[in-house]
BAVOLUM-292474 format. One record per residue: chain; x, y, z of N, C-alpha, C in turn. Coordinates in steps of 0.05 Angstrom, whole numbers. Layout:
N
SITE   c       nu       nv       nw      cau      cav      caw       cu       cv       cw
SITE   A        X        Y        Z        X        Y        Z        X        Y        Z
...
***
This chain:
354
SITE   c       nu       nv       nw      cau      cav      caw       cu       cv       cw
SITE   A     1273     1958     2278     1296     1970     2292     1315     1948     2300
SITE   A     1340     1950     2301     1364     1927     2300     1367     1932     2336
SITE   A     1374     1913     2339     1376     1901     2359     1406     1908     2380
SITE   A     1417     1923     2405     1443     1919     2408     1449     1908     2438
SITE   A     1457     1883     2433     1477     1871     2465     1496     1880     2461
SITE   A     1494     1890     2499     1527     1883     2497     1541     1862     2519
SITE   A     1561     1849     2510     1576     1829     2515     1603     1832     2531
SITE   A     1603     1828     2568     1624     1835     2575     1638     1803     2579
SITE   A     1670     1817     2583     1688     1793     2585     1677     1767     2609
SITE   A     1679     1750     2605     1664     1722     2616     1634     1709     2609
SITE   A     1628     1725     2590     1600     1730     2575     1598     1721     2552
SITE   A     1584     1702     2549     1592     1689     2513     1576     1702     2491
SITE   A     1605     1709     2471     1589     1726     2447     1584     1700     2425
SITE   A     1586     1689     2434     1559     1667     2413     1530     1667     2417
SITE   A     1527     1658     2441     1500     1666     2445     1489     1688     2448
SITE   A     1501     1711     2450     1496     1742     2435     1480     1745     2411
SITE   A     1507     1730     2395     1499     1735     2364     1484     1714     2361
SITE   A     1470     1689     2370     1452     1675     2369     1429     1676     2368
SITE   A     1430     1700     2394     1396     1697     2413     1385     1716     2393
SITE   A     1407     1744     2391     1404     1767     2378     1386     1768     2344
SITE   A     1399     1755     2330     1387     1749     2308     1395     1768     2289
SITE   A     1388     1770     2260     1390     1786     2243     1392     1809     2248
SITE   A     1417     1826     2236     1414     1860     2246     1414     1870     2264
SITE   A     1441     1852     2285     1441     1852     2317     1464     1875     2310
SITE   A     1473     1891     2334     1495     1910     2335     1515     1896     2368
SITE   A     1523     1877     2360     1538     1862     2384     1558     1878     2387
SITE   A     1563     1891     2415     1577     1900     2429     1596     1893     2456
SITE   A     1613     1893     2441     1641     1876     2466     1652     1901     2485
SITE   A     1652     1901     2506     1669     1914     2520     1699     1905     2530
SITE   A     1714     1923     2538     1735     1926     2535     1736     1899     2555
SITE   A     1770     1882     2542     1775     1861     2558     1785     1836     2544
SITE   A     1784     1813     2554     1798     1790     2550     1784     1765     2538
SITE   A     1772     1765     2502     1750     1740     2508     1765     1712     2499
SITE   A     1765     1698     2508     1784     1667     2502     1757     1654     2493
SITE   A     1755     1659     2461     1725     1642     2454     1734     1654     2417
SITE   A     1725     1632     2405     1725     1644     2376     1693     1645     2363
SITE   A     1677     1660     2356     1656     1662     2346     1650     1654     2312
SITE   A     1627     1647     2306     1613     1647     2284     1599     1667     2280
SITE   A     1590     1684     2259     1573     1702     2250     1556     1687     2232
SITE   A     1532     1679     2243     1507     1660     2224     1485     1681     2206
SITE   A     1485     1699     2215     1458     1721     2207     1471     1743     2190
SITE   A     1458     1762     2168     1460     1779     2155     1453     1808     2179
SITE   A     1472     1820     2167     1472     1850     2179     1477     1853     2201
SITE   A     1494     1837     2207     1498     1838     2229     1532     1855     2244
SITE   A     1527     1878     2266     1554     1885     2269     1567     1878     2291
SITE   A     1593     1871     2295     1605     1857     2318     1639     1878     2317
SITE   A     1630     1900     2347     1644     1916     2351     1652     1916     2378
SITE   A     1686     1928     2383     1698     1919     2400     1708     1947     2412
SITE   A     1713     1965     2436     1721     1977     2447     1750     1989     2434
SITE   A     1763     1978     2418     1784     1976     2404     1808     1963     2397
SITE   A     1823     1964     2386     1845     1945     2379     1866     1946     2405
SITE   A     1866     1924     2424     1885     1916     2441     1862     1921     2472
SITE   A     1846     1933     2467     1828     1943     2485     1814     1917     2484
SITE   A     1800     1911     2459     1772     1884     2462     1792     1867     2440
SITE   A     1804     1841     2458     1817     1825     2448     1807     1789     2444
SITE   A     1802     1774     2420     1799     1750     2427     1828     1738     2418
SITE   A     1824     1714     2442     1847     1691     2438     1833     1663     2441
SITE   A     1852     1647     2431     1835     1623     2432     1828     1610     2460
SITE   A     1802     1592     2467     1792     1580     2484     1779     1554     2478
SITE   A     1771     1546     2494     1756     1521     2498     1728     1519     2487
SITE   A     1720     1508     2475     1695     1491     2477     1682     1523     2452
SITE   A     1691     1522     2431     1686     1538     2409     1652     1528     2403
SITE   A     1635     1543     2383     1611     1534     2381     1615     1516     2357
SITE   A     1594     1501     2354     1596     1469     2338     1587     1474     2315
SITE   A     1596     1450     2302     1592     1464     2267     1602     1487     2258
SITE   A     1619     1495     2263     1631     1521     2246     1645     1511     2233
SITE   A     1644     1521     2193     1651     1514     2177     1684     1520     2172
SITE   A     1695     1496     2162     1729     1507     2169     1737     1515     2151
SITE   A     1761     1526     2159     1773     1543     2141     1777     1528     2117
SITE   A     1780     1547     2095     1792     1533     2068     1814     1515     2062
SITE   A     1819     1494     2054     1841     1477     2051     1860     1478     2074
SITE   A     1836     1476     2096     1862     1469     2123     1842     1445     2142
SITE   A     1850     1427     2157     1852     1407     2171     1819     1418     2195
SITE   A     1817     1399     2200     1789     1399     2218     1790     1414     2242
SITE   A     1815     1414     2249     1818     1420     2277     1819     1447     2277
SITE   A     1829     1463     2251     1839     1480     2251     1814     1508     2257
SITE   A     1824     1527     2276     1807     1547     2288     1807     1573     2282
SITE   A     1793     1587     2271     1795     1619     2265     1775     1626     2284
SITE   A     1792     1662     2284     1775     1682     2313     1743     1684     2302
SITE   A     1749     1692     2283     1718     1703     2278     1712     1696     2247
SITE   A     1690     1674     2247     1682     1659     2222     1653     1669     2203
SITE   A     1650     1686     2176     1626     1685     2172     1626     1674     2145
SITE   A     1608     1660     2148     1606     1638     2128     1575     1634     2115
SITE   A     1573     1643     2088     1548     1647     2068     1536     1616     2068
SITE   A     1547     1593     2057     1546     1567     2052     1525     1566     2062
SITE   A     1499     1552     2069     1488     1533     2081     1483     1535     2108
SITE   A     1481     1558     2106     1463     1575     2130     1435     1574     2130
SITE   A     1426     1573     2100     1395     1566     2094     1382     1599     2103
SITE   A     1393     1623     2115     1375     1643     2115     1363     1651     2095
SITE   A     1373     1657     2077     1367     1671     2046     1358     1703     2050
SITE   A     1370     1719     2065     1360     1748     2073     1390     1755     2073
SITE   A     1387     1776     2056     1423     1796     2055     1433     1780     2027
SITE   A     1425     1756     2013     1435     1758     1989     1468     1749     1985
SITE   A     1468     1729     1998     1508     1733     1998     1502     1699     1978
SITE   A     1522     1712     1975     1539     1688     1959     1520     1661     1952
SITE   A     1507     1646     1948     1505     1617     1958     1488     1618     1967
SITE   A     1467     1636     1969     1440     1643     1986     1453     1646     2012
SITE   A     1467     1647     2025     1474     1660     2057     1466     1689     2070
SITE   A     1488     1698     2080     1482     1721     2089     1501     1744     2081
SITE   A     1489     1760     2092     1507     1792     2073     1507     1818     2096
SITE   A     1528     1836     2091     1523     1853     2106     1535     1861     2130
SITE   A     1561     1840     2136     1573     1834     2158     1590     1857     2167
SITE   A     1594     1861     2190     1622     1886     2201     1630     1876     2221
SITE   A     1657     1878     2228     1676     1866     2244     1689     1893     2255
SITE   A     1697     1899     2278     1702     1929     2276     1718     1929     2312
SITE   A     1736     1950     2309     1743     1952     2340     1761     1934     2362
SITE   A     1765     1912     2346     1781     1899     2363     1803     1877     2350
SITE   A     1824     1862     2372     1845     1847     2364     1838     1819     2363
SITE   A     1851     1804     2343     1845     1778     2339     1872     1768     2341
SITE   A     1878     1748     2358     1899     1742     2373     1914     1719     2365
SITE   A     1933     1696     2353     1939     1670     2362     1927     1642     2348
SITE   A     1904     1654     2334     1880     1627     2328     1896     1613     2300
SITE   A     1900     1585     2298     1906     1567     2292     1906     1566     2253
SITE   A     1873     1577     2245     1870     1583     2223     1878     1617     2216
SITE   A     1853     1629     2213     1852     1663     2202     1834     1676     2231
SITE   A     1847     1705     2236     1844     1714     2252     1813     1724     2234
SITE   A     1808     1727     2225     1782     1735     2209     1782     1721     2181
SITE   A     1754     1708     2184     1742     1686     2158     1723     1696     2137
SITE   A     1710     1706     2126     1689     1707     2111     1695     1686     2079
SITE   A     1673     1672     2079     1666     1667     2055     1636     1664     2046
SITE   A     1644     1661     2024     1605     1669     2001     1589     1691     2018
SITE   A     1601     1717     2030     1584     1731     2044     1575     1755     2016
SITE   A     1567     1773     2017     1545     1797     1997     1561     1827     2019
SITE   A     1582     1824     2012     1587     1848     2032     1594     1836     2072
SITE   A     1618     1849     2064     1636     1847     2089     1660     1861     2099
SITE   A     1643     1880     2118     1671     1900     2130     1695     1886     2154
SITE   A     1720     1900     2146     1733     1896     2174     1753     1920     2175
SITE   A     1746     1924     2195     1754     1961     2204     1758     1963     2226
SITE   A     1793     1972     2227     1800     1981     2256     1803     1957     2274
SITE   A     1816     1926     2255     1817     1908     2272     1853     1889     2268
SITE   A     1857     1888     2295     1890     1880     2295     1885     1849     2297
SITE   A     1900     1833     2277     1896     1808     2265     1932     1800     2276
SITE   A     1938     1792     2292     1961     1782     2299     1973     1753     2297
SITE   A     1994     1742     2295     2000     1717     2309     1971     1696     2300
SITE   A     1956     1701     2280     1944     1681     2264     1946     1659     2252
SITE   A     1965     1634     2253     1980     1619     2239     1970     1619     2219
SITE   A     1949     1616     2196     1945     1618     2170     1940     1644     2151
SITE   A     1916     1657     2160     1922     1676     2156     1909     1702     2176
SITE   A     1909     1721     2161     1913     1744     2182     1869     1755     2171
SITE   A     1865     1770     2155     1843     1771     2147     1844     1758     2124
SITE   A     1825     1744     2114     1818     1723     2103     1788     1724     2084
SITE   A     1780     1733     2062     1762     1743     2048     1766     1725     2026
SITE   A     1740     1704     2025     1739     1680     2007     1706     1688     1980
SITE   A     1711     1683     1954     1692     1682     1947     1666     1693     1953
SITE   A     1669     1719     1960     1658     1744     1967     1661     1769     1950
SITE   A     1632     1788     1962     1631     1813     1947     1628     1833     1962
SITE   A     1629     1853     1964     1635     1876     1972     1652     1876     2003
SITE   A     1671     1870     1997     1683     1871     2009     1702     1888     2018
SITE   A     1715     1892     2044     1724     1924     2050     1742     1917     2076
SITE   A     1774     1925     2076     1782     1919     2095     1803     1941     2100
SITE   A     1789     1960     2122     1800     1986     2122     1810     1995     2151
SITE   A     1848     2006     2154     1850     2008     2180     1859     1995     2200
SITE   A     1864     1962     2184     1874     1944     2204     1901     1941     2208
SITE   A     1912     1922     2226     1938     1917     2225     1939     1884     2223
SITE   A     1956     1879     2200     1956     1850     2209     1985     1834     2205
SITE   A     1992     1822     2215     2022     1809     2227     2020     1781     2232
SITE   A     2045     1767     2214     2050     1736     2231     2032     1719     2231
SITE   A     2028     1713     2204     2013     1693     2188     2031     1681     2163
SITE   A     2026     1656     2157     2039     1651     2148     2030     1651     2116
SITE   A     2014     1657     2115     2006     1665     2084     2006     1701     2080
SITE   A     1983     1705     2075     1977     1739     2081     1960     1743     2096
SITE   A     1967     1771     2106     1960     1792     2120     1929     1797     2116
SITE   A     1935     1808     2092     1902     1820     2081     1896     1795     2059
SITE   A     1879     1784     2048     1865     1773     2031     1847     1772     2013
SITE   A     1844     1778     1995     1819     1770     1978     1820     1740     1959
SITE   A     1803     1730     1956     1816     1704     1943     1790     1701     1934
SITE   A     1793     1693     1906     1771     1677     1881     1745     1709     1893
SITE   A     1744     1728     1898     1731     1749     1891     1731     1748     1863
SITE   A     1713     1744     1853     1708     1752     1825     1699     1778     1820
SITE   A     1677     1785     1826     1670     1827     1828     1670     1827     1852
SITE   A     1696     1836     1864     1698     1829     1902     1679     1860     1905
SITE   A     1688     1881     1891     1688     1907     1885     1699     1925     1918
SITE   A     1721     1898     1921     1738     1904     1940     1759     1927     1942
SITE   A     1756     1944     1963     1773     1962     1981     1791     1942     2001
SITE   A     1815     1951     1999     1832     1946     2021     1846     1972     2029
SITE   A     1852     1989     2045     1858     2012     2051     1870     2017     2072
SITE   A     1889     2035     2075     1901     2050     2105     1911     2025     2126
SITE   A     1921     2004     2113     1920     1987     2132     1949     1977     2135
SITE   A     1963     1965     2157     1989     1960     2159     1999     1937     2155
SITE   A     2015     1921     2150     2014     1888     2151     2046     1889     2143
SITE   A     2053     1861     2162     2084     1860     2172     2091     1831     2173
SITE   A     2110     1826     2170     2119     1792     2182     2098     1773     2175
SITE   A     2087     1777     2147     2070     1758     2125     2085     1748     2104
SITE   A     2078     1725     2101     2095     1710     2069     2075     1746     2043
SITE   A     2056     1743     2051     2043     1762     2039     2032     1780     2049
SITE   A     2044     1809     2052     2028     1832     2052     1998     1838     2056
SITE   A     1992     1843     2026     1960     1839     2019     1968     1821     1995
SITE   A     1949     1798     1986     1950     1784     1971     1910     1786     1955
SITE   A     1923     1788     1934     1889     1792     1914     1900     1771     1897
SITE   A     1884     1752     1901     1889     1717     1889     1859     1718     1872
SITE   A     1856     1724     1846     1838     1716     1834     1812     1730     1830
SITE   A     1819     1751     1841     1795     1768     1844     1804     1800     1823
SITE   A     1778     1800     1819     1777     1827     1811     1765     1854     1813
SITE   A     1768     1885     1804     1758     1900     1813     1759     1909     1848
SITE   A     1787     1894     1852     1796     1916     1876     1816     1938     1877
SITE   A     1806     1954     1897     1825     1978     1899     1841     1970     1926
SITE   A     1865     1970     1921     1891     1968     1938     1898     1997     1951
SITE   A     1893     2009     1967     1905     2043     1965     1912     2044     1988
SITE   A     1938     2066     1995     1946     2075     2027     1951     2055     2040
SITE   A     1966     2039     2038     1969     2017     2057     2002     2016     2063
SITE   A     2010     2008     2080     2046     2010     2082     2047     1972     2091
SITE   A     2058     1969     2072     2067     1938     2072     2106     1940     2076
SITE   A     2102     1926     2101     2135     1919     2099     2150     1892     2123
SITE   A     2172     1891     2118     2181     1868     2137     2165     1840     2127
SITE   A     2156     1838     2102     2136     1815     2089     2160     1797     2072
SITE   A     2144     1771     2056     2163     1769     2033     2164     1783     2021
SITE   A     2138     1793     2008     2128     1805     1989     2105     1831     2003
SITE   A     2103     1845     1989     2087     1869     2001     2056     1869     1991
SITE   A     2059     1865     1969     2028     1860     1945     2037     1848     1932
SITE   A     2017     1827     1927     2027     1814     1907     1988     1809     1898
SITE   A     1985     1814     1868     1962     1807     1850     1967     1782     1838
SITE   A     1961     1762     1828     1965     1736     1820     1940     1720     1811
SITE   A     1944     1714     1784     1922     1702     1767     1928     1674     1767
SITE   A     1919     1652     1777     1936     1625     1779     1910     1612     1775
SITE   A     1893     1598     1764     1874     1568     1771     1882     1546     1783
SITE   A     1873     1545     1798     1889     1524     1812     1853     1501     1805
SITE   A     1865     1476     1811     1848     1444     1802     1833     1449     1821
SITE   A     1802     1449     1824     1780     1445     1829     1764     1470     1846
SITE   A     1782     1491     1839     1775     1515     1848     1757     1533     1822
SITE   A     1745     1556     1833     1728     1569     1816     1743     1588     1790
SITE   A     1735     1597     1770     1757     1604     1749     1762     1626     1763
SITE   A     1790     1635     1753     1817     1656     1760     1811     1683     1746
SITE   A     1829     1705     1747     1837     1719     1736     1839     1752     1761
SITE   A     1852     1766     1752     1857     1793     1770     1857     1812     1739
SITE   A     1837     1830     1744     1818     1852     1728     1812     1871     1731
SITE   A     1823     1891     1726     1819     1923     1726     1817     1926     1761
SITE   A     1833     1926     1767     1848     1931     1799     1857     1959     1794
SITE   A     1861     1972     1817     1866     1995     1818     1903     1989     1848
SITE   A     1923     2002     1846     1946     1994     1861     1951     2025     1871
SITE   A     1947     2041     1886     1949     2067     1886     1959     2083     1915
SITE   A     1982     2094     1917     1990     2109     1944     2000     2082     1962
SITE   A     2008     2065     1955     2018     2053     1974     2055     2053     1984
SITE   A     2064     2047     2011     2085     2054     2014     2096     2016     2022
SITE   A     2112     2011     1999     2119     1983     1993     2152     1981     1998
SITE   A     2159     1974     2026     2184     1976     2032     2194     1956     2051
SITE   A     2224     1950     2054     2235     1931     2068     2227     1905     2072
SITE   A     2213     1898     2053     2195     1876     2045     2218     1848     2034
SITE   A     2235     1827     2065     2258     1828     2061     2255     1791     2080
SITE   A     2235     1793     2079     2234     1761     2083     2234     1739     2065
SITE   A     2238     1703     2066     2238     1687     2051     2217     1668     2059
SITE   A     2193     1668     2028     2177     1652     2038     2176     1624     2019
SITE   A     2158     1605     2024     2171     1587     2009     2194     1569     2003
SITE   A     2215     1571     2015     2238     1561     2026     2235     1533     2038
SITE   A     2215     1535     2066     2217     1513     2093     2195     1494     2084
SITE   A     2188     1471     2087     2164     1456     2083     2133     1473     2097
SITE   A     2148     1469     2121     2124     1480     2138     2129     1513     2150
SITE   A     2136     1520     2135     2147     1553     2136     2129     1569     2126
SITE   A     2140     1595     2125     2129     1620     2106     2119     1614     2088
SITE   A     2100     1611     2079     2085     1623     2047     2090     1583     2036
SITE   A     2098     1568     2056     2108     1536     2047     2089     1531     2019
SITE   A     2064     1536     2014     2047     1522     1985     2062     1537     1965
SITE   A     2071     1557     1970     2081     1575     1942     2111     1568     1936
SITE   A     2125     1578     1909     2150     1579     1910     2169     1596     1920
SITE   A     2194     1595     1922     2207     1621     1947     2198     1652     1930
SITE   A     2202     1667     1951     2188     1688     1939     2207     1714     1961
SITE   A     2228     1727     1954     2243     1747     1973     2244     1769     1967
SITE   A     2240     1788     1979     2250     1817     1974     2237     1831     1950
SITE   A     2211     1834     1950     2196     1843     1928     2174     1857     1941
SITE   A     2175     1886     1929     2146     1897     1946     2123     1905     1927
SITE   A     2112     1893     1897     2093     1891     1883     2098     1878     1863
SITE   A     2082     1855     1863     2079     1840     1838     2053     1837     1819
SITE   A     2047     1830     1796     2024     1834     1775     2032     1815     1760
SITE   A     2025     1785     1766     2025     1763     1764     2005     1757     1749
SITE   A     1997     1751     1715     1984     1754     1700     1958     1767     1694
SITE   A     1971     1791     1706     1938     1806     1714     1929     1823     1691
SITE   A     1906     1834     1681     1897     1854     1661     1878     1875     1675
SITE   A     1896     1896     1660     1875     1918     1653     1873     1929     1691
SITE   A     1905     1926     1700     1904     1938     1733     1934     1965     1732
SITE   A     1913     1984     1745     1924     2011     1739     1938     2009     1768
SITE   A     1970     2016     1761     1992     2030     1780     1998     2047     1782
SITE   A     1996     2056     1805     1997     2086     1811     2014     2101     1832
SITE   A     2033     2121     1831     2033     2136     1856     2039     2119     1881
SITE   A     2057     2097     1876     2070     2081     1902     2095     2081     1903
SITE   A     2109     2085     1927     2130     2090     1938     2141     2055     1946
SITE   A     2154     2050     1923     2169     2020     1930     2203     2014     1930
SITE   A     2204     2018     1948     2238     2022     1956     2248     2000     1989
SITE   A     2278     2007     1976     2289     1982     1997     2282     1958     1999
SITE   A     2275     1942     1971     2270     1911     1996     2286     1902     1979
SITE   A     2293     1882     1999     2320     1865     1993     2315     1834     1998
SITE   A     2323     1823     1981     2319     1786     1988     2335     1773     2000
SITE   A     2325     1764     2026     2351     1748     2048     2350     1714     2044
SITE   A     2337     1711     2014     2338     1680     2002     2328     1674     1973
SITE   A     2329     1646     1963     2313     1653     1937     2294     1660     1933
SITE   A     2287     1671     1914     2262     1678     1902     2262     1680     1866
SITE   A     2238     1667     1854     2237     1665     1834     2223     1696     1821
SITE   A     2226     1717     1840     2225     1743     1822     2248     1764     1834
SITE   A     2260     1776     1815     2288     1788     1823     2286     1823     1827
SITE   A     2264     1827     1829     2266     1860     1840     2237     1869     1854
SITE   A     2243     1892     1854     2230     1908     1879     2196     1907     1870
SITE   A     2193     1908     1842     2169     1911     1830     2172     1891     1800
SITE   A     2164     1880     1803     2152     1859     1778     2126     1857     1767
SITE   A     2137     1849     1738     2108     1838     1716     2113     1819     1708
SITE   A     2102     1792     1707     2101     1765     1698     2074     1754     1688
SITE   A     2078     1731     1664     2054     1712     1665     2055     1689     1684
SITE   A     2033     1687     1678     2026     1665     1696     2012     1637     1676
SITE   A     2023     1643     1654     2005     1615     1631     2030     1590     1648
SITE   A     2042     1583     1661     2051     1559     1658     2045     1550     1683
SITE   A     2030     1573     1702     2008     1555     1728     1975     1559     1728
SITE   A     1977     1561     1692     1942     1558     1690     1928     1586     1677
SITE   A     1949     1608     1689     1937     1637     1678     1929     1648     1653
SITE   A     1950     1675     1654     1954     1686     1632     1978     1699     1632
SITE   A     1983     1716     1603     2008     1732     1610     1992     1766     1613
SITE   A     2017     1782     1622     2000     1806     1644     2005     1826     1612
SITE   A     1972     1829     1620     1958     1849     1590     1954     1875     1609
SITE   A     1950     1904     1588     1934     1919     1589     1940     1937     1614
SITE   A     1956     1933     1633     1966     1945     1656     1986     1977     1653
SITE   A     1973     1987     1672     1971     2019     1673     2003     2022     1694
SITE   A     2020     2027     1683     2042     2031     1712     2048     2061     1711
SITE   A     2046     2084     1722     2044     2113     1722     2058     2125     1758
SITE   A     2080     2140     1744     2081     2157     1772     2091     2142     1797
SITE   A     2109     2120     1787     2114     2111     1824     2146     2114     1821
SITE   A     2150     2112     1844     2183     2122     1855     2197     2081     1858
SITE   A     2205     2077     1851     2218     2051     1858     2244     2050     1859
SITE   A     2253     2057     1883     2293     2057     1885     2294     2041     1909
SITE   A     2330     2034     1906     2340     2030     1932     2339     1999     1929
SITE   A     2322     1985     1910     2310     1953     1910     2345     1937     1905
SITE   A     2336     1914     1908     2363     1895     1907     2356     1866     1893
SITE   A     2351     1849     1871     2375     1857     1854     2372     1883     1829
SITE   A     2344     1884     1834     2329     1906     1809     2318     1917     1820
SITE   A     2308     1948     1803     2289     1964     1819     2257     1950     1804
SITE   A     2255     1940     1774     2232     1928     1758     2248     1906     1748
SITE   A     2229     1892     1739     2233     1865     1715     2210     1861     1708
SITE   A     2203     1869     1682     2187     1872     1668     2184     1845     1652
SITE   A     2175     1826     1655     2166     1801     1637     2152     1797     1627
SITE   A     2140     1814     1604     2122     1817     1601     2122     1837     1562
SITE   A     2106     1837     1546     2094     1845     1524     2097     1873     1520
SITE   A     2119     1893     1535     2121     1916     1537     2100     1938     1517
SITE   A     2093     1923     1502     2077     1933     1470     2049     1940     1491
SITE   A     2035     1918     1508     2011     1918     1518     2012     1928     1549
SITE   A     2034     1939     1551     2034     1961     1575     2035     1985     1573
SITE   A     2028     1996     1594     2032     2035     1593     2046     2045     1615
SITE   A     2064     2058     1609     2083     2068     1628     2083     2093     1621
SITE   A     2094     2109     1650     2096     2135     1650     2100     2153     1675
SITE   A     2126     2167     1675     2131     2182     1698     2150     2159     1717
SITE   A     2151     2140     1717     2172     2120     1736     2196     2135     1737
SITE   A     2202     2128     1766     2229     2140     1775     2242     2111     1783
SITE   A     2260     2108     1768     2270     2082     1778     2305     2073     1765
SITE   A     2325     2068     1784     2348     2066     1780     2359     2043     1764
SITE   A     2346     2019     1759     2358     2000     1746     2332     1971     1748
SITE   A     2340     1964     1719     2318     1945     1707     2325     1917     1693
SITE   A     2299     1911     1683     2305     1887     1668     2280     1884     1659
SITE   A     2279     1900     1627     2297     1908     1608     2315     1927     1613
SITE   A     2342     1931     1609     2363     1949     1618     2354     1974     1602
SITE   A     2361     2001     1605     2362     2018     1586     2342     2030     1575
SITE   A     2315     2028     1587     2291     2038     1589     2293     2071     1600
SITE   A     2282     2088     1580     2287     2124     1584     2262     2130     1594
SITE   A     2268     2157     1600     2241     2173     1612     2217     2162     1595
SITE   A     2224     2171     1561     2205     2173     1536     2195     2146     1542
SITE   A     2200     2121     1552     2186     2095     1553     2175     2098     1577
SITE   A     2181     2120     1593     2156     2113     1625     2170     2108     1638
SITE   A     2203     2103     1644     2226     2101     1662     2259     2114     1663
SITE   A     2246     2131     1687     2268     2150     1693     2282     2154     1712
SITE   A     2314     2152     1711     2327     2158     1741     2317     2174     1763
SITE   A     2332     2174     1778     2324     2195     1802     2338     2224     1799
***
């Protein structure tokens, strides 16, 4: 039988999830915790009274050895870290022999320096019903992981993205119902495959979604694979990232006014999304509302096999699509959309006025 503390404000939820052990049900009550935690054990759930109700922000004297974030500086701090690596448990099966099984649930992550939420090499990892704010890197953060699931949240004001998956290879990732705002990226699926994107309203971002197949030097191999893009509402997506050194989205190139991109991806079905109004308030090296590109000249591929069906795309600025792409090895159908690139694309090709 699992185990449940609960943890009030002035009460350290490290040594909670410490003492607790495997298959603890850590429970925060409502309140103010200035502490950022590690999650060391499998199956373990760490739930909060609710979003704005059970809030962490950063504090003093964090627990030691927590593994840092990905390609960021020593100092750098995320709210809540779970990390498969060299944990040495070997129970739950994650990644790397670590741990698996994780849930994050119920509350706000506030301010913290890295990612308001971390997982890597975990075997399954929920985050549900949690407001990821004012995160300087990123907002939720899902590294080289599987089953992963990030359903319900809100996340804002990061300077990368919002939602994340990254180097998921079979993430057999859900991202869902979730909101994300004032991100260089929306939700960003960097390398992973076999996620479903659905119900989510991305806006006020550079970019709203963006899928992207890139290898980057000394990272694990690439690619984005039979993804599913479905019911999402992709709008006003009207910021410039990439622009400032130490700005928005600064590692990437500018990137403005675009609310879905499929950046050498294969064999990822579009569906049934509402992508309208975004407009670019700087450069960007993609020129409309919804784009298809390769990605062979930063390591990828060019974008095969992709399903585009049934979405509404108006209102965009300078295009409603720009298709860069093998039109032969796409499938279109039912698009409602006012103006393109290729120009002059009819119903009978899968693109139709309003």
């Amino acid at each position: 039988m699992s185990r449940m503390v609960t943890v009030r404000p002035g009460e350290s939820i490290q040594r909670a999830l410490d003492e607790a052990g495997p298959g603890a049900r850590i429970v925060l009550e409502e309140g103010v915790y200035s502490q950022n935690v590690w999650i060391r054990h499998s199956g373990v759930t760490l739930v909060g009274a609710g979003p704005e109700r059970t809030v962490l922000v950063p504090g003093e004297g964090g627990p030691a050895g927590v593994p840092r974030l990905h390609d960021a500086a020593e100092d750098v701090v995320s709210g809540v870290t779970v990390h498969g690596e060299g944990t040495g448990e070997g129970t739950g099966g994650g990644t790397g022999g670590g741990i698996g099984d994780v849930r994050v649930e119920g509350l706000s992550v506030r301010g913290f320096s890295g990612a308001g939420i971390y997982a890597h090499t975990v075997a399954g990892v929920t985050v549900r019903e949690v407001t990821a704010e004012e995160n300087a890197v990123w907002g939720v953060y899902l590294r080289e992981s599987s089953g992963c699931e990030v359903v319900g949240c809100r996340a804002s004001g990061s300077q990368y993205g919002g939602v994340a998956l990254s180097f998921c290879a079979r993430s057999g990732g859900l991202i869902s119902g979730n909101e994300t705002f004032a991100n260089a990226f929306g939700i960003f699926v960097d390398n992973s495959s076999g996620a479903r994107v659905v119900r989510n309203d991305c806006h006020g971002n550079a970019i709203g979604v963006l899928l992207l197949n890139q290898v980057y030097e000394g990272e694990p191999e690439g690619g984005v694979r039979d993804c599913l893009v479905a019911g999402n509402e992709l709008h006003g997506n009207d910021l410039a990232s990439g622009a400032e050194p130490d700005g928005l989205g600064a590692a990437g190139p500018p990137i403005s006014g675009v609310g879905l991109a499929l950046i050498g991806t294969h064999r990822v079905s579009v569906v049934d999304n509402h992508i309208h109004d975004n407009h670019p308030s700087g450069e960007s090296v993609m020129g409309a509302g919804f784009v298809i590109g390769s990605s062979k000249e930063w390591g990828g591929d060019d974008a095969l096999d992709n399903h585009v069906l049934w979405n509404r795309i108006t209102g965009n600025s300078p295009l409603d699509f720009q298709l860069g792409a093998d039109l032969t090895r796409q499938a279109f159908a039912g698009n409602i959309a006012d103006k393109g690139d290729p120009p002059g694309l009819t119903a009978a090709a899968g693109w139709g006025p309003r």
